[in-house]
C-alpha positions in Angstrom: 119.6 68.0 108.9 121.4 64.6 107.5 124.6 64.7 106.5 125.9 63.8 102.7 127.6 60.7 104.4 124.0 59.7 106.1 122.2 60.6 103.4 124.2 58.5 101.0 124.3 55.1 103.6 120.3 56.0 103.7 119.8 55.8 99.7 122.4 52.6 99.6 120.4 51.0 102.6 116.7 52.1 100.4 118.5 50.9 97.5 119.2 47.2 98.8 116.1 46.9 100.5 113.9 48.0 97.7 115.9 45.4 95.3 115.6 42.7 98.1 112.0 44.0 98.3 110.7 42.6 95.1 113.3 40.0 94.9 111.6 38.3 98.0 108.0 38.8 97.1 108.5 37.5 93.5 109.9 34.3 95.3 107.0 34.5 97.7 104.9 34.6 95.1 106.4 31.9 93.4 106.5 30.0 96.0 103.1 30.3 97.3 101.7 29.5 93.2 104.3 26.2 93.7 102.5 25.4 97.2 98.8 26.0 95.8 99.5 23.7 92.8 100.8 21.0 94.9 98.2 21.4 97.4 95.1 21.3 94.3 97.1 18.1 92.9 97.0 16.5 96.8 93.4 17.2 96.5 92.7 15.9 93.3 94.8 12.7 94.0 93.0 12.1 97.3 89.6 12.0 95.9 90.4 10.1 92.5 91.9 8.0 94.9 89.0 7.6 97.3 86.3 7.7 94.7 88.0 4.6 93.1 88.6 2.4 95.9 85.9 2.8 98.5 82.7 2.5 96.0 83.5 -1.2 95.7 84.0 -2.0 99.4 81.1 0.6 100.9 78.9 -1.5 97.9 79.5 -5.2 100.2 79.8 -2.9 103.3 83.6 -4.3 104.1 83.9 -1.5 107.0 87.5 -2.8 107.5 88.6 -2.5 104.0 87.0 1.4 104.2 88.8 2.3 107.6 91.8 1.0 106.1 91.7 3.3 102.8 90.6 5.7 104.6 93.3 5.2 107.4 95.6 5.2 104.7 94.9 8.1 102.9 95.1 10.5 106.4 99.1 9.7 106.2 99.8 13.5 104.6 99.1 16.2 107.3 97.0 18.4 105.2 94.3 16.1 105.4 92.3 16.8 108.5 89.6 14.0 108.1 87.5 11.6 105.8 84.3 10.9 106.1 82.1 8.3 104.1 79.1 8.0 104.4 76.4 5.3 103.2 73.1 5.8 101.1 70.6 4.2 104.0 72.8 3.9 107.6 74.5 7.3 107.4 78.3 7.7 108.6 79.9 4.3 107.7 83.3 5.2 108.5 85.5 8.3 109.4 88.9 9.4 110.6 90.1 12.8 112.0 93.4 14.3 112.9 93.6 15.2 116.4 95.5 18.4 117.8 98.6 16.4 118.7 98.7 15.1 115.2 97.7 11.2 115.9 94.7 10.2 113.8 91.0 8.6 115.5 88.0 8.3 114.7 85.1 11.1 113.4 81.8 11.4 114.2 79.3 12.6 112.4 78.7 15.8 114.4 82.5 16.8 115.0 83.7 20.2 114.2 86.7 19.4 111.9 88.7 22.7 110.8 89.7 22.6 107.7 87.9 23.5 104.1 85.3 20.0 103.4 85.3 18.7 99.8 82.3 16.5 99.0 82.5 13.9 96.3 79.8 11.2 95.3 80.7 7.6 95.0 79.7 6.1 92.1 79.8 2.2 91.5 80.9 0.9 88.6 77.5 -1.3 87.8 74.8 0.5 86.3 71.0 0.8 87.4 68.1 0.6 83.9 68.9 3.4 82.8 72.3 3.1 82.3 73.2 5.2 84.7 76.2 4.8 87.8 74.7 3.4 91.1 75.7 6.1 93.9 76.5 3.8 96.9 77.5 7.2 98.6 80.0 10.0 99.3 82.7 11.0 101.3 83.4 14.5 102.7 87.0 15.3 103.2 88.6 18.2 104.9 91.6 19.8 104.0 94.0 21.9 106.0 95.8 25.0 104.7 98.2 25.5 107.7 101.7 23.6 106.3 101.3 26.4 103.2 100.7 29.5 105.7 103.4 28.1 108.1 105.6 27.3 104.7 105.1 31.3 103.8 105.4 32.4 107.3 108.5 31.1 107.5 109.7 32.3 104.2 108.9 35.4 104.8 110.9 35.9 108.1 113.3 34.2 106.4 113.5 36.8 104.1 112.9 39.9 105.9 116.1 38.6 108.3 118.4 38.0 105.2 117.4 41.9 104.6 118.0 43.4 107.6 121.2 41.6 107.7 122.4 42.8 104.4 121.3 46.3 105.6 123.7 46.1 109.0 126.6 44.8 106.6 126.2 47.7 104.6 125.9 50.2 107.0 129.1 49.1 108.6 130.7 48.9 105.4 129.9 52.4 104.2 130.4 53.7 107.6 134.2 52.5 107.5 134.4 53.1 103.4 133.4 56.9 103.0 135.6 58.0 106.6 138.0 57.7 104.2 136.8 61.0 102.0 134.2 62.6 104.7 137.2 63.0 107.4 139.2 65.3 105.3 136.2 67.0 104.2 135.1 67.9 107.9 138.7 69.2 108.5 138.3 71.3 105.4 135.0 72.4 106.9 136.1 73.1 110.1 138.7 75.9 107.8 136.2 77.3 105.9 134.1 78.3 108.7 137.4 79.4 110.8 137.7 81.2 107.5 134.6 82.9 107.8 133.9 83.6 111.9 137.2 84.4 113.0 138.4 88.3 113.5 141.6 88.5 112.4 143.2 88.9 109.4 145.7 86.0 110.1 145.6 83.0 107.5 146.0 79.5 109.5 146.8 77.3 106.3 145.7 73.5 106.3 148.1 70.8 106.4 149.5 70.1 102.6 150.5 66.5 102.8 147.9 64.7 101.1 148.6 63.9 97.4 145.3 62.6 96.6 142.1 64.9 94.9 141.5 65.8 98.4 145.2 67.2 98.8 144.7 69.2 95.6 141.3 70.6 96.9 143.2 71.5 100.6 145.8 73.3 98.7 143.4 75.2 96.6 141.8 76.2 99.7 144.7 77.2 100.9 145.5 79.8 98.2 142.0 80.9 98.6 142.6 81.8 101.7 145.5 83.9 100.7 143.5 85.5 98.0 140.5 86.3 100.6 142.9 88.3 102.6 143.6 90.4 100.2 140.5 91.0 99.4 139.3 91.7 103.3 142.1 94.8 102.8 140.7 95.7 99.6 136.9 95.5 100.8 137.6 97.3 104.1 139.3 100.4 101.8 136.0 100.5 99.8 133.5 99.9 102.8 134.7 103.2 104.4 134.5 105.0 101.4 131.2 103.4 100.6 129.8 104.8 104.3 130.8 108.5 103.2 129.3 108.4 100.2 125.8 106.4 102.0 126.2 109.5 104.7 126.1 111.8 101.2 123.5 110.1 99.6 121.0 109.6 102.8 121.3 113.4 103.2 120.8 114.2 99.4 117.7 111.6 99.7 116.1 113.7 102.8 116.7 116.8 100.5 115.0 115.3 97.6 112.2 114.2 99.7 111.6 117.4 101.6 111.4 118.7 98.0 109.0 116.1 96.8 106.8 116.6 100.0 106.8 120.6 98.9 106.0 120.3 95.3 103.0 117.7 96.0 102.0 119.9 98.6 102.4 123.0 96.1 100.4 120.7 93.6 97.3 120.4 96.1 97.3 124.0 96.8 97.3 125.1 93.4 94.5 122.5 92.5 92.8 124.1 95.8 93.4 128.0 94.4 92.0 126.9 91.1 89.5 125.5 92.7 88.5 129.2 94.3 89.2 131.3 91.1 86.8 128.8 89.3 83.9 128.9 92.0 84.2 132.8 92.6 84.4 133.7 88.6 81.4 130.9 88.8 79.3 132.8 91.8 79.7 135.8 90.0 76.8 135.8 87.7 73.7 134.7 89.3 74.8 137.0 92.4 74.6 139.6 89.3 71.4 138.4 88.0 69.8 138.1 91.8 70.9 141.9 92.5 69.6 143.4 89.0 66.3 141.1 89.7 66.3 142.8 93.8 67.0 146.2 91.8 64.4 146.1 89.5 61.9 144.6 92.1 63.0 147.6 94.6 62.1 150.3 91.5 58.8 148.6 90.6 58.0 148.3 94.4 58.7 152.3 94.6 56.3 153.1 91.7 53.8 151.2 93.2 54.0 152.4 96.7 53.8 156.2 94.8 50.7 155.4 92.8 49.0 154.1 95.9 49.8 156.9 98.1 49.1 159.3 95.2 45.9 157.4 95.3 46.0 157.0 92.0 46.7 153.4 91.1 45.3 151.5 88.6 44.4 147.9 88.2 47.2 147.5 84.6 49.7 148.9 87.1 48.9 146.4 89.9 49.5 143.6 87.2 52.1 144.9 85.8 53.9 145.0 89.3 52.8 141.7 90.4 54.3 140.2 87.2 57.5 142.5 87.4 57.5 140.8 91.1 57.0 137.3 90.2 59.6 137.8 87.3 62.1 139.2 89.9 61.3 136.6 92.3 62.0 134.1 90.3 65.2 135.3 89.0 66.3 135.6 92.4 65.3 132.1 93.6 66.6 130.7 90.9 69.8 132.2 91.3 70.5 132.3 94.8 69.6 128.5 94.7 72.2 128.2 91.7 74.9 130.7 94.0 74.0 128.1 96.9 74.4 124.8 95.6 77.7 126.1 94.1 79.2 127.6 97.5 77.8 124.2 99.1 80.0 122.0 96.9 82.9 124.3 97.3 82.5 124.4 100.9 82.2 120.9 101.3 85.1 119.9 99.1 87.3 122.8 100.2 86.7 121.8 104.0 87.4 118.1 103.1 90.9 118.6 100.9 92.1 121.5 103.8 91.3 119.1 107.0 91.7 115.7 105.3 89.6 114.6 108.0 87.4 111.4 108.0 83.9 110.5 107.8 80.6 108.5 106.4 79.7 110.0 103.3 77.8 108.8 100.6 79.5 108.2 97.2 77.0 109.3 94.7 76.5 112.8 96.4 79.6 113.1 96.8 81.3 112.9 93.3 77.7 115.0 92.4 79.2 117.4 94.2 83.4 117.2 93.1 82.1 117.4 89.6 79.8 120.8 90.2 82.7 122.0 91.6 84.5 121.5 88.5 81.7 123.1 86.8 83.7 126.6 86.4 86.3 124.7 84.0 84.2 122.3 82.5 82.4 124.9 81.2 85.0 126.2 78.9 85.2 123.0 77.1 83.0 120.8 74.9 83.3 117.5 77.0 80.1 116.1 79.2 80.6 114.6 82.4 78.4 111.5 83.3 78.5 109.9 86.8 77.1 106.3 87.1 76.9 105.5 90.7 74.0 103.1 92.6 72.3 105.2 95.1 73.7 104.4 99.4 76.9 102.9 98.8 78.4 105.0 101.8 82.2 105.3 102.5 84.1 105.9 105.9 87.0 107.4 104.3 89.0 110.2 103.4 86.6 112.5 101.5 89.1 115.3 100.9 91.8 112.6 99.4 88.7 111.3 96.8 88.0 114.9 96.1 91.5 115.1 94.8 91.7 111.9 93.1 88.6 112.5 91.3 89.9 115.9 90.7 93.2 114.9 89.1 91.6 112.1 86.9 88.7 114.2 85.4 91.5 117.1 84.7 94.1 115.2 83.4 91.6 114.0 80.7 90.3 117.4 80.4 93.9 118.4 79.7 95.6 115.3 78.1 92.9 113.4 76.5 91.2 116.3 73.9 92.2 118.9 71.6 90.8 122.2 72.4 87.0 122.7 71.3 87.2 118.9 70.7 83.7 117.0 72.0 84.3 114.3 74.2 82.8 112.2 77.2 84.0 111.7 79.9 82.5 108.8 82.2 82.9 108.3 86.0 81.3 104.9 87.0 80.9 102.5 90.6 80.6 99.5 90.8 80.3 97.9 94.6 81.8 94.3 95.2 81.4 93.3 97.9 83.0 95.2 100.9 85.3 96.7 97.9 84.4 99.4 95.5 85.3 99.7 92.1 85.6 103.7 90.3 86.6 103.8 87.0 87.2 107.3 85.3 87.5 106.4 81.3 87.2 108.8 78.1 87.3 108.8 74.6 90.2 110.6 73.7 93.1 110.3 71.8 94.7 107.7 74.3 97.7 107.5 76.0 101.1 106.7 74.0 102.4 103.2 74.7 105.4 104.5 75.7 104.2 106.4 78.0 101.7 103.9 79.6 104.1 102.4 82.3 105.1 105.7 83.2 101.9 107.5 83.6 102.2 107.1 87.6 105.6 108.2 88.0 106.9 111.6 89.4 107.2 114.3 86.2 106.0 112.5 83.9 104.4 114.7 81.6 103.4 115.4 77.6 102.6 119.1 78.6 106.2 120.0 79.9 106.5 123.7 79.4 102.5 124.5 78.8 101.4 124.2 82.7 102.1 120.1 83.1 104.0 119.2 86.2 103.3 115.7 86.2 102.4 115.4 89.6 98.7 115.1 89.4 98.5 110.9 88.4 101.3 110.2 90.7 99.4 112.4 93.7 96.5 110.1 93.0 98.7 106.9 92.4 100.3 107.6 96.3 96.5 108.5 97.5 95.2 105.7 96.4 97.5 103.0 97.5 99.1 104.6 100.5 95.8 106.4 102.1 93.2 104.6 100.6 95.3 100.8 100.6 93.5 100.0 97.5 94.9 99.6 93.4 95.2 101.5 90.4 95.6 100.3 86.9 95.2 101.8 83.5 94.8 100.6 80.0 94.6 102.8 76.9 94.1 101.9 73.1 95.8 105.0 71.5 93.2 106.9 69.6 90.1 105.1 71.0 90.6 106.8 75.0 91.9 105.6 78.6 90.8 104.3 81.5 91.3 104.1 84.9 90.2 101.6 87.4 90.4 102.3 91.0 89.6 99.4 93.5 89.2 100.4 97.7 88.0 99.0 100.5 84.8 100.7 101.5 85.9 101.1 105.3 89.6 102.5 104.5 92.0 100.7 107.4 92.7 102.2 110.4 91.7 104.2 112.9 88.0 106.2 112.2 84.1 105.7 113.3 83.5 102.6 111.5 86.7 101.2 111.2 85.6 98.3 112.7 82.9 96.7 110.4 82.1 97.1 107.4 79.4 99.4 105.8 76.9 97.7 103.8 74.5 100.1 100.8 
């Protein structure tokens, strides 16, 4: 990393040569416009020139009097040769420069550098009609080395002016800003004595400056005093400040081994409610499946009576093969009802105990959460819909879904309606990708704004004192981003419902059977 004092001699040095810069190419430019003009006014001369004298003496074929203009017009060294030639016999006369700069004569063949200009010559009597006799032309080729050599040499001229005005200025700051940088490193050197060495002893600077940089050195100098102090001061409260971080870590392990009980306590109690639910649930078609069995068993006796009595008749053998089919169906349908119930609780109970992890497929799955919820859903006036595409599978935590579906469809069974109020409540999917998106939403009464940044923090509750711990949202706020490392968010319009939008990666990270890849349905 530069130095200020480098840094400053780099912008200086920019400065300059940025200013020289366009300085010098606005004189280059100049300069070259100059050159061109005088060049173009060579050119034009040369040819008014040549197209006024030789028409007369190429007309009575005076070769002399044509080597001699034309000898006399190569004098400039731009001109690289002249040609003229006649109507009928072709070259009449010509001169080139050579490469040592001595002029002889052109053929008509040569390979003359140079750009040609080709002008008619035109004699000043006229033919019938009035018009100039052409007696021939000449072709004559210019050189544009003197005004590249003329800019070359401009420019280097230049560009060595620069770099010497850079060197001077370089030298000049370099002996200029010693004056204020060399105090300034001593200060330096202080201030990180200052701030590396151990002890507590205060090495003043030297005072006998009585510039701006003398003030600043005695001002550091009681700064150093005043740091001293401090260290005393600071080293008083640092030991008091590690007893009280000793107090506080140990007060913090408390208050987590507290937290970790009542979320655990929270999971349990959902878990017993859970049980009370499905076994108050079971309860009646295992009724209705025993009276059916009962009934069957007493017809069945009559039956098997009449027949050994020998006595039977064919109303009775209807009547008992209805009674049967009656029972039958009872049963079946009951025992089917008792089974799909004590399925889902199994399932879900296994999955929240165990917290294990597996494929499973969503749609099922939440089928299954919500039957189970069945036994208090039942006691209300609010209808559950699930809208889920069919095979979008999950390697995950099924137990940890359980309980944030669980949570959410409570809380709005709880927070978001009156009793005996009618409501929906909608739990939707929506696959992106290797990503899914579960939103849980009703149309309750909404959450208060106050309350809406809150909603996922510990005890946070509008039931305190009726049952609310407010534990469930932040149980599924920690599930959710910790377990699942997926999102949560929630919006609300207050009387018009809330909703909340839960976004995880189909394979949850880390270690599990398809960890690995991704699951595609």
């Amino acid at each position: 990393m530069f130095g200020i004092q480098a840094r400053l001699t780099f912008l200086f040095v920019v400065i300059v040569t940025v200013v020289l810069g366009i300085s010098g190419s606005y004189a280059q430019y100049t300069l070259a416009h100059e050159l061109e003009v005088n060049n173009q006014r060579l050119r034009d001369g040369v040819l008014t020139r040549l197209q006024t004298s030789l028409p007369s003496a190429l007309w009575d074929l005076d070769k002399t009097k044509v080597d001699n203009i034309v000898a006399a017009e190569m004098l400039p060294p731009e001109l690289m040769a002249i040609r003229v030639y006649d109507t009928s016999v072709g070259l009449f006369s010509g001169k080139r420069r050579n490469p040592d700069g001595t002029v002889g004569n052109a053929a008509a063949n040569d390979d003359v550098p140079g750009s040609p200009v080709v002008a008619d010559l035109a004699y000043r009597e006229t033919d019938q009609g009035g018009r100039p006799v052409i007696v021939g032309r000449v072709v004559v080729n210019f050189s544009r080395d003197q005004i590249d050599a003329r800019l070359a040499a401009e420019i280097r001229r230049k560009v060595g002016e620069a770099l010497l005005l850079d060197l001077i200025l370089v030298v000049a700051l370099a002996l200029s800003l010693r004056i204020v940088f060399d105090p300034l490193k001593r200060l330096r050197d202080g201030l990180f004595e200052l701030a590396t060495r151990g002890s507590d002893e205060v090495e003043e600077l030297p005072e006998k400056r009585r510039d701006e940089l003398g003030d600043v050195i005695r001002g550091f100098n009681a700064i150093q005093r005043r740091v001293k102090a401090i260290i005393l001061r600071t080293r008083e409260a640092e030991d008091e400040a590690r007893r009280a971080a000793q107090e506080t870590a140990q007060a913090l392990h408390d208050l987590r081994q507290a937290q970790e009980s009542l979320l655990q306590a929270e999971r349990l109690a959902s878990l017993g409610s859970l049980v009370a639910g499905v076994a108050h649930e079971i309860n009646t078609p295992v009724g209705i499946a025993l009276t059916s069995a009962s009934v069957l068993k007493e017809a069945t006796e009559d039956i098997h009576a009449a027949v050994t009595a020998g006595a039977v008749r064919k109303s009775e053998i209807l009547k008992y093969i209805e009674t049967a089919g009656e029972s039958a169906r009872l049963i079946m349908n009951n025992a089917y009802r008792a089974a799909h119930l004590i399925h889902s609780f199994k399932q879900i109970a296994v999955d929240q105990v165990s917290e294990a992890r597996r494929r499973f497929e969503l749609r099922e799955y939440i089928g299954e959460v919500v039957s189970s919820l069945q036994p208090r859903l039942k006691k209300t006036r609010l209808a559950v819909s699930i809208d889920c595409p069919a095979d979008v599978m999950l390697d995950s935590y099924p137990g940890a879904l359980a309980q944030v579906i669980t949570n959410l469809t409570l809380n709005c069974v709880d927070h978001a309606f009156l009793p005996d109020q009618e409501g929906n409540i909608d739990i939707s999917v929506r696959p992106d990708g290797d990503w899914v998106e579960l939103a849980v939403a009703d149309n309750g009464r909404g959450i208060p704004p106050d309350l809406i940044d809150k909603v996922f923090d510990p005890f946070v509750t509008t039931r305190r004192g009726q049952g609310g711990t407010g534990l469930g949202l932040n149980i599924v706020y920690n599930l959710i981003v910790k377990q699942f490392a997926g999102t949560i968010s929630v919006s609300s319009v207050e009387g018009a419902g809330a909703s909340f939008v839960l976004r995880m990666p189909r394979v949850t990270p880390g270690d599990g059977p398809g960890a690995d890849g991704a699951l595609h349905g």
